[in-house]
C-alpha positions in Angstrom: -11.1 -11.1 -23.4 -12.3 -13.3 -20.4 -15.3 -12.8 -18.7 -13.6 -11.9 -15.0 -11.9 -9.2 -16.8 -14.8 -7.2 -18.5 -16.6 -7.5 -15.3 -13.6 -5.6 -13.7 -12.9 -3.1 -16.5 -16.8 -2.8 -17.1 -16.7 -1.4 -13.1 -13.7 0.8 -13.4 -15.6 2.3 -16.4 -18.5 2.8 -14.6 -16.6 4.5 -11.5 -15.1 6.6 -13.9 -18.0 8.0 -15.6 -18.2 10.7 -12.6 -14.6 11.9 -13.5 -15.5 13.1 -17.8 -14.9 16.7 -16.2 -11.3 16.1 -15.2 -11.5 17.8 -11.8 -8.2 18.5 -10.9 -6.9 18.9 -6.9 -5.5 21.9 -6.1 -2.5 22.2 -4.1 -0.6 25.1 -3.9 0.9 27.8 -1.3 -1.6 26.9 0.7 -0.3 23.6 1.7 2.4 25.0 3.4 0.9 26.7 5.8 0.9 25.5 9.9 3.3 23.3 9.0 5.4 22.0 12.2 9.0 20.0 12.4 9.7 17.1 14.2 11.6 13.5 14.5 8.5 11.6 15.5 5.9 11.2 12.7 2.6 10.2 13.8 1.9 8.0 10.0 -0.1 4.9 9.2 0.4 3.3 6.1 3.3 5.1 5.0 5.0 5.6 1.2 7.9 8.1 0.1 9.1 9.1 -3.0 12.0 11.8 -3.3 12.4 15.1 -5.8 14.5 17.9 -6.0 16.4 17.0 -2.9 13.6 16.6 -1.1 11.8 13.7 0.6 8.2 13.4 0.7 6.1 10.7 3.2 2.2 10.1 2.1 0.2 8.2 4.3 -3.2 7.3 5.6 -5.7 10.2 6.4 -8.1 12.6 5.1 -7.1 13.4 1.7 -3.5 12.0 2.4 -1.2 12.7 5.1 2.0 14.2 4.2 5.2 15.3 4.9 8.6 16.4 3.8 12.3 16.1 5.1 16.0 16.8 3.3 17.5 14.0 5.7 14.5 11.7 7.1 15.4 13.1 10.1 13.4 15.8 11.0 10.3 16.0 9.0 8.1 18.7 8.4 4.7 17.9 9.1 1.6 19.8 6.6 -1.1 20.4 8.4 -3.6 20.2 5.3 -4.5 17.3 2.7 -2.4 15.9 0.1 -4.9 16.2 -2.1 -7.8 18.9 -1.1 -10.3 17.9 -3.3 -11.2 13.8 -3.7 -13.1 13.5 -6.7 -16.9 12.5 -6.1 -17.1 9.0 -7.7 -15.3 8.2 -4.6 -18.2 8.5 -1.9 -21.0 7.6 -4.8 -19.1 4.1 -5.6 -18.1 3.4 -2.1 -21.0 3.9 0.6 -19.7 5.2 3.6 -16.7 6.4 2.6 -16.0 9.9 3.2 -12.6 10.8 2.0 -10.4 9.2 4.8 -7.6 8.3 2.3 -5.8 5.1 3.4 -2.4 3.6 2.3 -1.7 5.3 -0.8 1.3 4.6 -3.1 3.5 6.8 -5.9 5.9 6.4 -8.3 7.6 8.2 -11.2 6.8 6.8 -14.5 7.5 7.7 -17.6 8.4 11.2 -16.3 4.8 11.6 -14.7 4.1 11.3 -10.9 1.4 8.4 -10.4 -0.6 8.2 -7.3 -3.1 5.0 -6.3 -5.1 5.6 -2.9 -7.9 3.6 -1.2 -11.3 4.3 -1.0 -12.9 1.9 1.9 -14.9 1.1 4.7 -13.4 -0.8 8.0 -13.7 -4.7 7.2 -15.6 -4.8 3.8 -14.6 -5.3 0.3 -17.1 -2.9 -1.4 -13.7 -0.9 -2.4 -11.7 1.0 -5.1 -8.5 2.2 -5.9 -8.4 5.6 -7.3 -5.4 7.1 -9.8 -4.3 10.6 -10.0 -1.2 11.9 -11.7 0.9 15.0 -12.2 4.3 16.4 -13.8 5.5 16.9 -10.7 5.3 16.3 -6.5 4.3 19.2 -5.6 2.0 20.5 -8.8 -1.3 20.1 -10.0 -2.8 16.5 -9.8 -5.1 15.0 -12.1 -7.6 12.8 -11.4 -7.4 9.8 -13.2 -10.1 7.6 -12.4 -10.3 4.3 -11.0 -7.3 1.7 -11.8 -9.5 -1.2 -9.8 -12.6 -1.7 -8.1 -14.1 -4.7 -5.7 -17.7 -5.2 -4.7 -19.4 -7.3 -1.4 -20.8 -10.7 -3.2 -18.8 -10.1 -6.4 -15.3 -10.3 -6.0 -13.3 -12.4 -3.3 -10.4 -9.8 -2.7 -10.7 -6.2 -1.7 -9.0 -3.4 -3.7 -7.0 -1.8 -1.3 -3.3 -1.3 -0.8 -1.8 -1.2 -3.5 1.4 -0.9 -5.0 2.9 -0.2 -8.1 5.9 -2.4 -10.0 7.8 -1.7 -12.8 9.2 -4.8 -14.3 12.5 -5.5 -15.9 10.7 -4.5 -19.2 9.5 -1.8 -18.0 5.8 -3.1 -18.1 4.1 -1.9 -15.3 2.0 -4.0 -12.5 -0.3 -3.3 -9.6 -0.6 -5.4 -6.7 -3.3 -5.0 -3.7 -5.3 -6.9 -1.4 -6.1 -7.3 2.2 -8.1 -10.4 3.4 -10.8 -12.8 1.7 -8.4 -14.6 -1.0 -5.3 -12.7 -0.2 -3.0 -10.8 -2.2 -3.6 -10.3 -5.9 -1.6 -9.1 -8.9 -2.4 -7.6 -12.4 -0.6 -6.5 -15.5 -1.2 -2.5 -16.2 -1.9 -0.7 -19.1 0.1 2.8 -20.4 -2.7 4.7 -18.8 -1.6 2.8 -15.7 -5.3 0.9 -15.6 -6.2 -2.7 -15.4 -4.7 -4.5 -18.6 -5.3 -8.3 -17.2 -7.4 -10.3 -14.7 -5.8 -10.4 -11.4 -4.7 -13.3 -9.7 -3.7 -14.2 -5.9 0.4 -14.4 -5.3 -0.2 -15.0 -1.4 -2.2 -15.7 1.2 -2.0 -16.1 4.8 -3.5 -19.6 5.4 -3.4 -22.6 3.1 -6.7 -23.1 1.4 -9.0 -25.2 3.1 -6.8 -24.3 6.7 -9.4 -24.8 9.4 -7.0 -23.8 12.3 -7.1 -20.6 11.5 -7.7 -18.0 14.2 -11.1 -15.6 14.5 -11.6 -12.8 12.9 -11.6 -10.0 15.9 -11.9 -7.0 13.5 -14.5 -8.2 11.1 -17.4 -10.0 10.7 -17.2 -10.0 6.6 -13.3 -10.2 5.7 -13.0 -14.3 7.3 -9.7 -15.4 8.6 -7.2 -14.8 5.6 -4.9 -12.4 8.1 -2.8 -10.7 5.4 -2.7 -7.4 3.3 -0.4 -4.5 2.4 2.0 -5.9 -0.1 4.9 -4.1 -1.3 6.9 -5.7 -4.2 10.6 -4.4 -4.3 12.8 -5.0 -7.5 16.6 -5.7 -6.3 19.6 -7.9 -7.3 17.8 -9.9 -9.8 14.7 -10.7 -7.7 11.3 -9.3 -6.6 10.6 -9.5 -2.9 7.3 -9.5 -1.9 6.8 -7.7 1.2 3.3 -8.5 3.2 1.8 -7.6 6.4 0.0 -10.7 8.4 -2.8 -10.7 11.8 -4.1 -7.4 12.6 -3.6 -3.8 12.5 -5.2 -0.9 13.5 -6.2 -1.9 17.7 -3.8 0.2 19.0 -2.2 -1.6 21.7 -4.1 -4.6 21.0 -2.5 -4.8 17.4 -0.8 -7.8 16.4 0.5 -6.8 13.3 3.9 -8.2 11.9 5.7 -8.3 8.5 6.9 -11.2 6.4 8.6 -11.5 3.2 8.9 -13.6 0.0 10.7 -13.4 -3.3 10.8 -14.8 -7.1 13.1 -14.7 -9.8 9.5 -13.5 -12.1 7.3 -10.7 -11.2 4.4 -13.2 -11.5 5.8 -15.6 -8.8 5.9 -18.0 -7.4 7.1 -16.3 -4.4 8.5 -18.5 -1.9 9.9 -18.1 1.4 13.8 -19.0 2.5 12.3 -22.9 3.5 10.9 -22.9 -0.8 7.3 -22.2 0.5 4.8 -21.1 -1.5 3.1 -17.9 -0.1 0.0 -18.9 -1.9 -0.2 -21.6 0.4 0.6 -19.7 3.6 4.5 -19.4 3.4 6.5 -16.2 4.3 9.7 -15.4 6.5 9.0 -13.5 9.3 10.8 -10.2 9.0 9.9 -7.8 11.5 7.4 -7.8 14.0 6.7 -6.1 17.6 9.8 -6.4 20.5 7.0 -5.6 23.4 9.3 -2.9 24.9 9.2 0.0 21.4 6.6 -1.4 19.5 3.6 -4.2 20.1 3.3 -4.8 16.7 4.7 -3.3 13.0 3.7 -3.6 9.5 2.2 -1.7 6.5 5.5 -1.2 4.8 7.4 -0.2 1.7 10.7 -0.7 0.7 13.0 1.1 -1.9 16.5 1.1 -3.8 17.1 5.1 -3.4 20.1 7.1 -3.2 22.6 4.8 -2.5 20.2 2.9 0.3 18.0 0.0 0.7 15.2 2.0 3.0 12.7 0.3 4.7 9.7 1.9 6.4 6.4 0.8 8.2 4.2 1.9 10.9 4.7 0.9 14.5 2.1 0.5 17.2 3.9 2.6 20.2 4.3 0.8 23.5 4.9 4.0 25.6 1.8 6.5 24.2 -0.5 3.6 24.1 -0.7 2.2 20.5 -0.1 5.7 18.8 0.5 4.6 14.8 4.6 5.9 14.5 6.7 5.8 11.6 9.4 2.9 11.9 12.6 3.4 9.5 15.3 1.2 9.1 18.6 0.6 6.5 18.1 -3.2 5.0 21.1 -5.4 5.1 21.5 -8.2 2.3 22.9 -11.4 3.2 25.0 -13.4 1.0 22.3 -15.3 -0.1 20.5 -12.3 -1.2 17.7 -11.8 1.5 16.9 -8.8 3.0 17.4 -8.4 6.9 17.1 -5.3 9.9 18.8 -4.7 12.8 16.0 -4.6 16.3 14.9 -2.0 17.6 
C-alpha cells in the first residue's frame, strides 16, 4: 500500500472512531409535517433519486434539504432535515462546521440506499465527506462514517462534492473536489470507503497557467475555478460533468457548467476539440442567459425512467440571485454528446 493512501485511510479511521456507537438519524412521521407544494424550488446543490413512484430532491442545507414530487412538477417541500441528527465526528473533525449539509449525493447499491454529504467551511480544504446508508428512502439511516477526508497543509484537493459511479463492472467509484488541484477520483471499497489513492481527472487551468483570474471568494483555495463533478454512465461513455468560476454571490455569481467524456471511468476525459480536462479542457454546456439566470451550475445528470434528466441550481435574475432549481431533458447528438435547449 502506498504511502498517500495510508495517510488518507489512516484519517478516515480516525474520523470514524467517534461513530463505534452507530448512532442512527431518525426520520420518521415527523418529517412530514409543515410541508408545503410548489413549482419553484428554492435548492442549491441539488441530487434526486426516485422510489416507489416517488421522486425525491436532496440538497444543500442544514441537515439536507429535501423534497418530494410524483411528476417534478410540483414538489413538496419538508420543512425539517433530511437527516435530524449529524453524527458528532462531523463538528470535532471539521472546525467550524456546524451541520450546514452541502451538496450531497445517493444512490442505490446493492439494494441499500447510500448517501455521501459534505462537511466544510466556505473557502478551505480542512473537509470530509461523510457516508450514511439505509434499506430504504424514507427509513432509518445509518451512519457510516467518513468515506474521505482532506486537511489545510496536507492534501492539495478538498473533499467535497462528491459523487458516486458505478462502473461497467459494477465496481464502484467516488469522485469530488472543488479548487486547489481540481477534480479527483478514487476506486471504492464494498463498504463504499476509499479502496485507492485518488488522483485529479480535471482541472480548470493548465498547470503552471499564470493568466488565471483572482480568486474573489477565497484567500486559501488559489485560482483553480472548478468543482462539483458529476460522472454520468450512458451509450458506452462516461461524461464528466463539472462546474467552473464561482458560485454562491448571488447575483454576482459566475457560475457555468462544462462537460467532458471517456470511453474508461479513469479518463482521460476530453472535450469535443480532444482536450484534456486535466489540462483545462471542457465544452461549455450551460451557463447563465442574463435575462432567467446570471449564472448555473452544481448539477447532476441521470438515465431514469425513460429520460436523460438534467438538473442544476440557477442564480435568479428577477429575485436577486435566489439559488432555484433548473431542470431540463438532455438531447444526444449523433455523435453522442449531450446537449439542452435555452432557457
Amino acid at each position: 500500500m502506498k504511502r498517500g493512501i495510508k495517510t488518507i485511510l489512516w484519517s478516515c479511521i480516525v474520523l470514524m472512531a467517534a461513530t463505534m456507537t452507530e448512532a442512527q438519524p431518525n426520520r420518521g412521521p415527523r418529517h412530514r409535517r409543515m410541508a408545503f407544494a410548489t413549482d419553484t424550488v428554492m435548492a442549491h446543490d441539488p441530487v434526486m433519486a426516485f422510489e416507489n413512484n416517488t421522486y425525491y430532491l436532496l440538497s444543500t442545507g442544514m441537515g439536507i434539504q429535501w423534497a418530494t414530487s410524483k411528476d417534478r412538477k410540483t414538489w413538496v417541500m419538508q420543512s425539517t432535515p433530511f437527516i435530524e441528527d449529524i453524527p458528532q465526528w462531523t463538528q470535532d473533525s471539521v472546525p467550524g462546521f456546524r451541520n450546514h449539509v452541502w451538496a450531497p449525493d445517493i444512490i442505490r447499491w446493492h439494494n441499500r440506499w447510500w448517501l455521501a454529504y459534505s462537511c466544510s467551511t466556505f473557502g478551505k480544504n480542512t473537509s470530509a465527506i461523510g457516508l450514511m446508508s439505509a434499506q430504504s428512502i424514507g427509513g432509518m439511516w445509518k451512519d457510516e462514517g467518513c468515506i474521505v477526508a482532506s486537511k489545510e497543509n496536507r492534501d492539495n484537493w478538498n473533499a467535497i462534492d462528491p459523487c458516486f459511479v458505478i462502473d461497467d463492472d459494477g465496481q464502484p467509484w467516488l469522485t469530488w473536489g472543488s479548487f486547489w488541484d481540481g477534480i479527483q477520483l478514487a476506486r471504492l471499497d464494498t463498504t463504499m470507503h476509499l479502496a485507492s489513492k485518488p488522483f485529479t481527472i480535471a482541472r480548470r487551468h493548465k498547470p503552471g497557467n499564470q493568466n488565471a483570474a483572482e480568486n474573489p471568494t477565497s484567500k486559501f483555495a488559489g485560482r483553480n475555478a472548478i468543482e462539483a463533478p458529476f460522472i454520468l454512465k450512458h451509450d458506452g461513455y462516461y461524461y464528466l460533468f463539472v462546474s467552473w468560476d464561482y458560485c454562491c454571490r448571488g447575483a454576482k455569481s459566475n457560475y457555468r457548467i462544462a462537460v467532458g467524456r471517456s470511453k474508461h471511468i479513469e479518463g482521460p476525459y476530453l472535450d469535443r476539440e480532444g482536450h484534456d480536462m486535466r489540462d483545462g479542457g471542457g465544452t461549455l454546456f450551460l451557463e447563465g442567459d442574463k435575462s432567467e439566470y446570471e449564472a448555473a451550475g452544481h448539477c447532476a445528470a441521470y438515465d431514469m425512467n425513460g429520460e436523460s434528466i438534467f438538473i442544476c441550481h440557477g442564480y435568479s435574475v428577477h429575485l436577486n440571485g435566489t439559488a432555484l432549481l433548473i431542470q431540463k431533458s438532455i438531447k444526444w447528438t449523433e455523435d453522442k454528446w449531450p446537449s439542452l435547449s435555452q432557457f
